[in-house]
N, C-alpha and C positions, 0 to 999 in steps of 0.2 A: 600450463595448467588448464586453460579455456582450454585446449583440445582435449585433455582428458576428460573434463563433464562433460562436452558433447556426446564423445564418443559412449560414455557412460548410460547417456542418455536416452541415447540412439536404441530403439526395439528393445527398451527394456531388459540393457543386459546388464545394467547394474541389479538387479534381480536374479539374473541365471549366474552370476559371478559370487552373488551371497548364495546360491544354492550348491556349485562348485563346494566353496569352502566349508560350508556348513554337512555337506557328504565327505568332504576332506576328514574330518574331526568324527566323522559316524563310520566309517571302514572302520575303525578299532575295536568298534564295539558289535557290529554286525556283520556281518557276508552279505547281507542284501544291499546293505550300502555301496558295495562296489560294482553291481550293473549300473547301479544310477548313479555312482559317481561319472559311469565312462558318457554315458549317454549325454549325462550336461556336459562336461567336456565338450565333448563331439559337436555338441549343440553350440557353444559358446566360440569352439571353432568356428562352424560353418555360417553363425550370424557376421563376427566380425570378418572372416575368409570372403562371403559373399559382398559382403560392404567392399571393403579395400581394394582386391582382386577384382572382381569382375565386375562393379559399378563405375570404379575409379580407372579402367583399365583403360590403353592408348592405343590409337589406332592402328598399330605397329604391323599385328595378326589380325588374319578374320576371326572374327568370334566364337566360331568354333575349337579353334584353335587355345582363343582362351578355356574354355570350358574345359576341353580334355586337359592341356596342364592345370587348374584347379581340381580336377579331379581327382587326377596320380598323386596330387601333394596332399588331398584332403585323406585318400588311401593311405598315404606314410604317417600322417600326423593320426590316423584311427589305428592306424599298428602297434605304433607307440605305447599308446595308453592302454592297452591289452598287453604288452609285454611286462609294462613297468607294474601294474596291478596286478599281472598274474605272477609274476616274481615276488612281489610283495604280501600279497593276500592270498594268492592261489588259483590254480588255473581253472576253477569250476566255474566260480562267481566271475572270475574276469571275461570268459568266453561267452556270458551269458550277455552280458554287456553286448558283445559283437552281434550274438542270435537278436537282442532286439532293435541292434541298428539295422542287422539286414532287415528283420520283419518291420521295418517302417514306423517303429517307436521314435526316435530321434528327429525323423520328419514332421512326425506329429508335433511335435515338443518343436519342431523349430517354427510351426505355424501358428501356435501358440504365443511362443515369444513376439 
C-alpha cells in the first residue's frame, strides 16, 4: 500500500489518473471527450512508462537500446487506445487523439505534469 501512495504521488499522477476517469465518464456524453481522454491516457502512460522503464532500468543494454524498446512499446500501448475508442466511439474523434499526440499536445501535457 506504501508503494501505491508513492507512486501516486510521484509527478502528480494521482491528478492525471482523476482526469483519465473523469474523461472515462464524459466520452458518453461528448465526442470531444475522446481526444482527451486518449491524450491522458498516453500521458499517464508515458509519466509512469518513463519512471519504471527507463529511470529504474539495469545495466544489461546501453541506453539507447533502452530508449528504442520503450518506444516500440509506448507506439503499441498509443495504438491500443485509438483502436479500442475508435471501436467504441468512432473513428473521427479517436484519430483526432492521435493528430494531437503527433502534433506534440501529449508532450506538453506530459511537461506539465
Amino acid at each position: 500500500m506504501k508503494d501505491l501512495l508513492d507512486i501516486l504521488k510521484y509527478e502528480c499522477i494521482a491528478l492525471n489518473v482523476f482526469f483519465v476517469l473523469l474523461f472515462m465518464g464524459l466520452v458518453y456524453y461528448s465526442p470531444f471527450a475522446v481526444p482527451v481522454l486518449f491524450i491522458q491516457t498516453s500521458n499517464l502512460y508515458d509519466v509512469l512508462g518513463y519512471h519504471f522503464i527507463l529511470i529504474r532500468k539495469l545495466d544489461y543494454l546501453p541506453e539507447k537500446e533502452y530508449i528504442k524498446s520503450y518506444r516500440v512499446i509506448q507506439l503499441m500501448f498509443d495504438i491500443t487506445p485509438i483502436l479500442l475508442l475508435g471501436i467504441s466511439f468512432g473513428w473521427i474523434p479517436s484519430l483526432c487523439g492521435g493528430l494531437l499526440k503527433i502534433f506534440g499536445v501529449q508532450d506538453l501535457l506530459y511537461y506539465i505534469f
